[in-house]
C-alpha positions as CSV (number, residue, x, y, z in Angstrom):
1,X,0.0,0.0,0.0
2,X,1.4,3.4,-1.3
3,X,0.4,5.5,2.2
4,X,2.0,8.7,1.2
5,X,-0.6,8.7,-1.4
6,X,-3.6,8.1,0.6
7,X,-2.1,11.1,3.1
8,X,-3.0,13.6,0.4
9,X,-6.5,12.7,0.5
10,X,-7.1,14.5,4.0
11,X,-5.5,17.6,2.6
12,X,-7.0,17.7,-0.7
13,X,-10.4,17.1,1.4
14,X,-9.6,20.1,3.5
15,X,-8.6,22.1,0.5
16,X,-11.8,21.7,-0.7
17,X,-14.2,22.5,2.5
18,X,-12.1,25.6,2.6
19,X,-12.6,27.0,-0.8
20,X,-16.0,25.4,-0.8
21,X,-16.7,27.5,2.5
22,X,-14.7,30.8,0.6
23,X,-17.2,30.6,-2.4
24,X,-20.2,30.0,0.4
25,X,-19.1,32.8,2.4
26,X,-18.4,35.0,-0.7
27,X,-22.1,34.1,-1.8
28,X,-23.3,34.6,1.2
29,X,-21.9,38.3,0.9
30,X,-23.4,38.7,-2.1
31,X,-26.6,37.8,-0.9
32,X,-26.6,40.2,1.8
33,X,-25.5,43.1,0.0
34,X,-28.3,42.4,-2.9
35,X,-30.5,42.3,0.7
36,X,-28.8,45.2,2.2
37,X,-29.6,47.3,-1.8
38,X,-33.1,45.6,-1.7
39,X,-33.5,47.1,2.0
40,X,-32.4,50.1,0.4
41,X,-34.8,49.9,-2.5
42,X,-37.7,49.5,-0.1
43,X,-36.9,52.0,2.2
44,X,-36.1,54.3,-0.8
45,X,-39.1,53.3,-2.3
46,X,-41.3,53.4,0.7
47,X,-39.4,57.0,0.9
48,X,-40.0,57.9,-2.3
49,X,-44.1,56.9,-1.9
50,X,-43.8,58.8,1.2
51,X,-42.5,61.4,-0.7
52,X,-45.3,60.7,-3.3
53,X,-47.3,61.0,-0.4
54,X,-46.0,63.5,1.1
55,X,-46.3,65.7,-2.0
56,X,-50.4,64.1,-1.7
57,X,-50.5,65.2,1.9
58,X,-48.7,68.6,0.7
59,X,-51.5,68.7,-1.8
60,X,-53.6,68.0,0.4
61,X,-52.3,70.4,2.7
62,X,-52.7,72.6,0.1
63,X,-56.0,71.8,0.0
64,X,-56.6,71.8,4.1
65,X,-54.7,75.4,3.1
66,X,-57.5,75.9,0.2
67,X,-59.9,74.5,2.7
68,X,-57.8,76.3,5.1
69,X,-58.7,79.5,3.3
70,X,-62.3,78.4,2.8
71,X,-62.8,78.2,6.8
72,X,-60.9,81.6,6.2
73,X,-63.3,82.6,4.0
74,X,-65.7,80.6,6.4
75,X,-63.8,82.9,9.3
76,X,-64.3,85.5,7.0
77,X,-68.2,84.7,6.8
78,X,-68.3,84.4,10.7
79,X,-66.5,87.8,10.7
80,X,-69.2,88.3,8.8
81,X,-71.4,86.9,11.1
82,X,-69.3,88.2,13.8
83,X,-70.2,91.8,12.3
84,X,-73.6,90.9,12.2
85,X,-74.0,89.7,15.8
86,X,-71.7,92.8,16.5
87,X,-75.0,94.3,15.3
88,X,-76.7,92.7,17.2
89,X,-74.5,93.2,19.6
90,X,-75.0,97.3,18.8
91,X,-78.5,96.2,18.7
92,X,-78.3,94.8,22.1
93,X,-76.6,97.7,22.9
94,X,-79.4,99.5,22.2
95,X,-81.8,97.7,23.7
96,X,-79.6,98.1,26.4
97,X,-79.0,102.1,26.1
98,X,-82.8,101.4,26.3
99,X,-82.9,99.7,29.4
100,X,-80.3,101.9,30.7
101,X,-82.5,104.6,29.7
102,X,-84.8,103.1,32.1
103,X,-84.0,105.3,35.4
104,X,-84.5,104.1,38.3
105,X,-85.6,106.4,41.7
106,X,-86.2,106.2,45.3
107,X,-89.4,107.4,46.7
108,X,-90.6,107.5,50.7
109,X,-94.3,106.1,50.5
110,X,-96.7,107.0,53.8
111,X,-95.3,104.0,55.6
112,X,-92.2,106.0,55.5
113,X,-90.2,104.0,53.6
114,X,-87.4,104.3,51.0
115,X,-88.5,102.7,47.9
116,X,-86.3,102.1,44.8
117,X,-88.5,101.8,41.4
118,X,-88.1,101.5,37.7
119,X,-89.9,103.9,36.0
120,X,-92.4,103.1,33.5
121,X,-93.2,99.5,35.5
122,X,-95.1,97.9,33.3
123,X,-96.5,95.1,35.2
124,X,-98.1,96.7,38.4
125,X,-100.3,95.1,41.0
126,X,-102.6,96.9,42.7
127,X,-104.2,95.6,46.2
128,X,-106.2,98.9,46.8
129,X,-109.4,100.8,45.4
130,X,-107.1,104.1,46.9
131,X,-103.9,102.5,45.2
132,X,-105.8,101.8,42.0
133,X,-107.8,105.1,41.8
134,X,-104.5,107.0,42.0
135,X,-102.7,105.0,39.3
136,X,-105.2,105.5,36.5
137,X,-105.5,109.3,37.5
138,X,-101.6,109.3,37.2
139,X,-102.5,108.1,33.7
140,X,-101.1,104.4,34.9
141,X,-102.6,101.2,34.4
142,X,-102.1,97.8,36.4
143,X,-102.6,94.2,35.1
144,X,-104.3,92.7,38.7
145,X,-106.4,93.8,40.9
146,X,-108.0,93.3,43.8
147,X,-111.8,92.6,43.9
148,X,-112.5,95.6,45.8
149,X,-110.9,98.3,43.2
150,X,-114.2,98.9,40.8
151,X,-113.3,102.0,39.2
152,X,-112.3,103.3,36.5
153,X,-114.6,100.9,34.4
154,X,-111.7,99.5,32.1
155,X,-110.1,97.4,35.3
156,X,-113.4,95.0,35.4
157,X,-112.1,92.7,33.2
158,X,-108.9,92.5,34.3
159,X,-107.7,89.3,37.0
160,X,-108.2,89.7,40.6
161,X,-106.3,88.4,43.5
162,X,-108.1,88.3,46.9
163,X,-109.5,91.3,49.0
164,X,-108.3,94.0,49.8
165,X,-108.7,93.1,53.4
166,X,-107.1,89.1,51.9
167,X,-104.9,89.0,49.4
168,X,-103.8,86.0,47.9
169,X,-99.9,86.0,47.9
170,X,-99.7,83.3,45.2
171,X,-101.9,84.5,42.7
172,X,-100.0,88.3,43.0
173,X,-97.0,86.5,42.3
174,X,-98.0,84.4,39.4
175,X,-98.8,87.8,37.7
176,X,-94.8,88.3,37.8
177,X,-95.0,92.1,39.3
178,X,-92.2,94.4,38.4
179,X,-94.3,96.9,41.3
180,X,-97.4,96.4,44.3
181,X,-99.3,99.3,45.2
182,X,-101.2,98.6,48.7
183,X,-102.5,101.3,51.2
184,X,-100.9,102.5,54.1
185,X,-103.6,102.0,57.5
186,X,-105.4,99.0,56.3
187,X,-102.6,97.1,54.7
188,X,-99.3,97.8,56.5
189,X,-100.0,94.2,58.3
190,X,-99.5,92.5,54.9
191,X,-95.7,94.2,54.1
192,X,-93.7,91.1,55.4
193,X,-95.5,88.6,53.6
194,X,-95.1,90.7,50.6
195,X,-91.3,91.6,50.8
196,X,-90.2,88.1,51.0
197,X,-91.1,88.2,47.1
198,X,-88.4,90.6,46.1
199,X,-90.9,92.7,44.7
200,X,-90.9,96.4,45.5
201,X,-93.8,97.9,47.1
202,X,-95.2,101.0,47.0
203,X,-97.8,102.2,50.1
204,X,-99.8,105.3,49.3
205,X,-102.8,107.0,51.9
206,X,-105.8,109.1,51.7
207,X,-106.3,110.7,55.0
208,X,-105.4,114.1,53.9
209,X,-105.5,116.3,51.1
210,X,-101.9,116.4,50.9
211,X,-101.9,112.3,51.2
212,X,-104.0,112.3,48.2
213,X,-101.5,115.2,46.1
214,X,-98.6,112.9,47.5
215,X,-100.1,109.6,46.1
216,X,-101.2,111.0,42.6
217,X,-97.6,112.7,41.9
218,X,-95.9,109.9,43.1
219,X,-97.7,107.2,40.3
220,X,-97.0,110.4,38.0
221,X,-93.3,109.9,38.8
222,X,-93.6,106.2,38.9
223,X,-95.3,105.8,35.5
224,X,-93.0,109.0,33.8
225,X,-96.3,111.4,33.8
226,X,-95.3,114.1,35.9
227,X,-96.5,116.7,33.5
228,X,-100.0,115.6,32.7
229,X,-99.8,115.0,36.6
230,X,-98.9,118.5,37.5
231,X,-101.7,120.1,35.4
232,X,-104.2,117.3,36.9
233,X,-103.6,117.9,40.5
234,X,-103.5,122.2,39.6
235,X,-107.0,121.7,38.2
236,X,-108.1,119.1,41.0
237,X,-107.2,121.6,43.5
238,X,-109.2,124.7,42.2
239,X,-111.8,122.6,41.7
240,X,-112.1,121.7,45.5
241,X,-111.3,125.2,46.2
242,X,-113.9,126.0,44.6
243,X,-116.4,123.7,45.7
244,X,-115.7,124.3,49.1
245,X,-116.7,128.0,48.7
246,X,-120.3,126.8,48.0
247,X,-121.2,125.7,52.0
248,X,-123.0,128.4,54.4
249,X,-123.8,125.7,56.9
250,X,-122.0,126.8,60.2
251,X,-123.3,123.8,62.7
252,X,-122.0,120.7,63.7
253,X,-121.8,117.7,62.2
254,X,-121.4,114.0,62.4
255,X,-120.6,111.1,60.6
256,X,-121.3,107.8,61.7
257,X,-120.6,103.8,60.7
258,X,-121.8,100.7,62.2
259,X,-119.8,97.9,62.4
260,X,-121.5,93.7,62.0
261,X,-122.7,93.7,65.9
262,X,-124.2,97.5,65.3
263,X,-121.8,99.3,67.5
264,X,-121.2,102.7,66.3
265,X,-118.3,104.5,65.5
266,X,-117.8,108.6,63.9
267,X,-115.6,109.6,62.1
268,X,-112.8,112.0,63.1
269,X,-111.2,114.6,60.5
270,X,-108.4,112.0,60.6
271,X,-110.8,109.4,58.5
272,X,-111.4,110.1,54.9
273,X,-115.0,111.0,55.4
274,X,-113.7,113.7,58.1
275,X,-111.1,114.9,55.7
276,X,-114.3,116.1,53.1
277,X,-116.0,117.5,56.1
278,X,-113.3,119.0,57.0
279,X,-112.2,120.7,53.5
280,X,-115.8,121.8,53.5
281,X,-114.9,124.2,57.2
282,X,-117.3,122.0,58.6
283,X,-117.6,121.7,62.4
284,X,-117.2,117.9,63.3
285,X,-118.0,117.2,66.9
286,X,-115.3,113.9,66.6
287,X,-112.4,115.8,66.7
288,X,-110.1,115.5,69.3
289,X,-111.8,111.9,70.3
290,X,-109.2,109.3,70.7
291,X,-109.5,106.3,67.7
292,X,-111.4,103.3,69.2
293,X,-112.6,100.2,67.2
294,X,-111.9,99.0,63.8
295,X,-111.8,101.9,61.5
296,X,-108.5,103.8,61.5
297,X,-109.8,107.4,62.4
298,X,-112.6,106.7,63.8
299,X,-114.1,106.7,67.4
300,X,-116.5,104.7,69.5
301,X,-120.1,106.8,69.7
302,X,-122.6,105.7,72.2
303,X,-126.9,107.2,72.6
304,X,-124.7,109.6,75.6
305,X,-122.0,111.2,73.9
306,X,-124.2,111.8,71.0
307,X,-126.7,113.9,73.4
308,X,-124.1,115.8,74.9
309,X,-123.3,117.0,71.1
310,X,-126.6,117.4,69.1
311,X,-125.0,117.8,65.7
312,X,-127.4,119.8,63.4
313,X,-126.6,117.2,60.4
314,X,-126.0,113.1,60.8
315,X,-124.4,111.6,58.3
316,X,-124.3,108.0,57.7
317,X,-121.8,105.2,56.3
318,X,-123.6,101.9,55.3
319,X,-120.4,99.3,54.8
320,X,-123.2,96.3,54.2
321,X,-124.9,96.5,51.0
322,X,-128.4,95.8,51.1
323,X,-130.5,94.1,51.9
324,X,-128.9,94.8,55.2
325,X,-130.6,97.8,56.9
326,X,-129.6,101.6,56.3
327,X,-128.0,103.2,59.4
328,X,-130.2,106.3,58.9
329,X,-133.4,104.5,59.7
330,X,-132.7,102.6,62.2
331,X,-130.5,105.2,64.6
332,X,-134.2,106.5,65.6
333,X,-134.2,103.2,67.5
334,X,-131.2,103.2,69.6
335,X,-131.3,104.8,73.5
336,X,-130.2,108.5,73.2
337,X,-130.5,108.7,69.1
338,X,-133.9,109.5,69.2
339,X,-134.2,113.0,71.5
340,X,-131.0,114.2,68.5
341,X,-132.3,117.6,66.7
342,X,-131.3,116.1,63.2
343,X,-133.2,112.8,63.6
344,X,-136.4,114.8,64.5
345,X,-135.6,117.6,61.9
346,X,-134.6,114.6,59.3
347,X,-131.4,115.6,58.8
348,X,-129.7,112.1,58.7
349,X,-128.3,111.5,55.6
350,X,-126.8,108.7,53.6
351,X,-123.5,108.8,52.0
352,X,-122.1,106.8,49.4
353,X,-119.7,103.7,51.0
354,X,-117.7,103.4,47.9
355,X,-116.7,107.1,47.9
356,X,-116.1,107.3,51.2
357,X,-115.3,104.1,52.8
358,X,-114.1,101.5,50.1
359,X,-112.3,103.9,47.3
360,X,-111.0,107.2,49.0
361,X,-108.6,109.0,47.2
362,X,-109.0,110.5,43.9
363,X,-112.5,110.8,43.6
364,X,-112.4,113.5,46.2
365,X,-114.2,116.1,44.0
366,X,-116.9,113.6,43.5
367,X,-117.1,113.3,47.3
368,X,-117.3,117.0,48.4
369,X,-120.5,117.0,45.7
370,X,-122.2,114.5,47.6
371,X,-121.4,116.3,50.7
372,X,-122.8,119.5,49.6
373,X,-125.5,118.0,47.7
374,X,-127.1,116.7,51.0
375,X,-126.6,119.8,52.9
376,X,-128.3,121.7,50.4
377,X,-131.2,119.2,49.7
């Protein structure tokens, strides 16, 4: 056996694993690089679409810019818009030059209070015939009353809410008042319920001539009519000037009311019935008395005290409609009444309750005629 020549076989075998490996290796490169260049052509390429896409997104950022510009032109339009509520905005502004036009001012009503009011209120409650009376002859209007206000004729139809004597708290504020109008002796009680609401109040009296002049100018205030109020009152007051020139009776006089259990009561020159007496320079034999029962201004009058005056006139406040009986005929009947010189000269008269128990106020011309009108009968 020749074993040098199978020695060579190892080597030879070698040899060839090692170029074999080489070309492997050298293939292997090649493989990778032609990878690495198709990496590179993909990423190049998925550049490039990006590009592509880019340019698309450019476009279409161009065309968010167009659309860009068309909410520009859009922002224009809601410039435009914005202008327009800017006029409205002016528009609101001068709604609300109007509103600030709308002055507001503090008045002391006969309960003595400060009271801040809009003028012009438009939506006025009134829980008085005295409130009501001197609202409409302000030139005023309300848009509720209560059952009690009768006059002027145009309130009948409009919603009531209670008595004047028991107002309903909840339908007043369903009418959603921008101002109440009560009166100051009968209603004064009713002020806290009321101001819980928020709502301003406004108390107004008609003891005196000068409560009555207060009340009137103060609705003309209220309701912006101080001129037409002015010129009112000026002829209101020569009028009762007047009037009150037309009496030559110089004896006494006095006024009487009955209350439900017949008691009697007369009225002092602080009642409203005393005030036309006493605007007329008539002698009332009530004054000075001290105020006893129900009625503010008015005193307690028994069968004695009437005897130890004798008025020369009686006149008579019937609160009960009828059928209930009339105070004039039946004061014949009562102890002391009967020996009077004006029940046996018939001199009692009757006098309207509405003018001058239920509604005083305004209709004080009306009042003084009635007055005189029975003196001179």
């Amino acid at each position: 056996m020749n074993f040098n020549k199978y020695m060579f076989l190892p080597v030879a075998l070698l040899l060839f694993i090692f170029i074999a490996c080489d070309v492997l290796e050298s293939s292997n490169n090649d493989l990778e690089v032609q990878d690495n260049e198709n990496v590179a052509q993909v990423v190049n390429t998925s550049e490039s679409k990006n590009d592509e896409d880019g340019e698309h997104h450019d476009e279409d950022g161009e065309h968010h810019d167009e659309d860009g510009e068309h909410h520009d032109e859009d922002g224009e339009n809601h410039d435009e818009d914005g202008e327009h509520h800017d006029e409205d905005g002016e528009h609101h502004d001068e709604d609300g030059e109007h509103h600030d036009d709308v002055k507001a001012i503090i008045l002391i009503d006969k309960l003595n209070r400060e009271v801040e009011i809009d003028v012009g209120p438009v939506r006025v409650v009134s829980l008085s015939p005295t409130a009501t009376e001197m609202i409409y002859k302000a030139g005023g209007s309300i848009i509720a009353r209560d059952a009690s206000s009768r006059y002027p004729e145009q309130i009948m139809n409009l919603p009531t809410v209670g008595s004047a004597y028991t107002p309903n708290f909840e339908a007043i504020i369903a009418q959603e008042p921008d101002l109440i109008v009560i009166e100051a002796l009968t209603q004064a009680r009713f002020m806290r319920d009321l101001s819980r609401f928020g709502i301003p109040i406004f108390a107004v009296r008609a003891t005196s001539l000068e409560d009555i002049n207060d009340g009137i100018e103060s609705m003309g205030i209220i309701f912006d009519k101080e001129e037409e109020v002015n010129q009112v009152l000026i002829d209101m007051n020569k009028q009762i000037e007047e009037i009150s020139e037309r009496v030559n009776y110089s004896g006494d006089i006095l006024i009487l009311i009955s209350d439900a259990d017949r008691n009697l009561y007369a009225a002092k020159p602080e009642s409203y019935a005393g005030l036309v007496a006493d605007i007329l320079n008539l002698k009332n034999v009530a004054a000075g008395m001290d105020d006893s029962g129900p009625y503010p201004g008015y005193t307690s009058w028994a069968g004695e005290t009437a005897m130890r005056t004798d008025p020369g006139y009686i006149f008579t406040i019937n609160p009960a409609p009828p059928p209930a009986p009339r105070l004039s005929q039946t004061l014949s009947s009562i102890p002391g009444f009967n020996r009077l010189t004006a029940i046996r000269e018939e001199r009692v008269k009757d006098l309207d309750p509405i003018l001058f128990m239920q509604a005083p106020g305004p209709r004080i011309i009306d009042a003084l005629l009635e007055f005189v009108s029975k003196i001179e009968e």
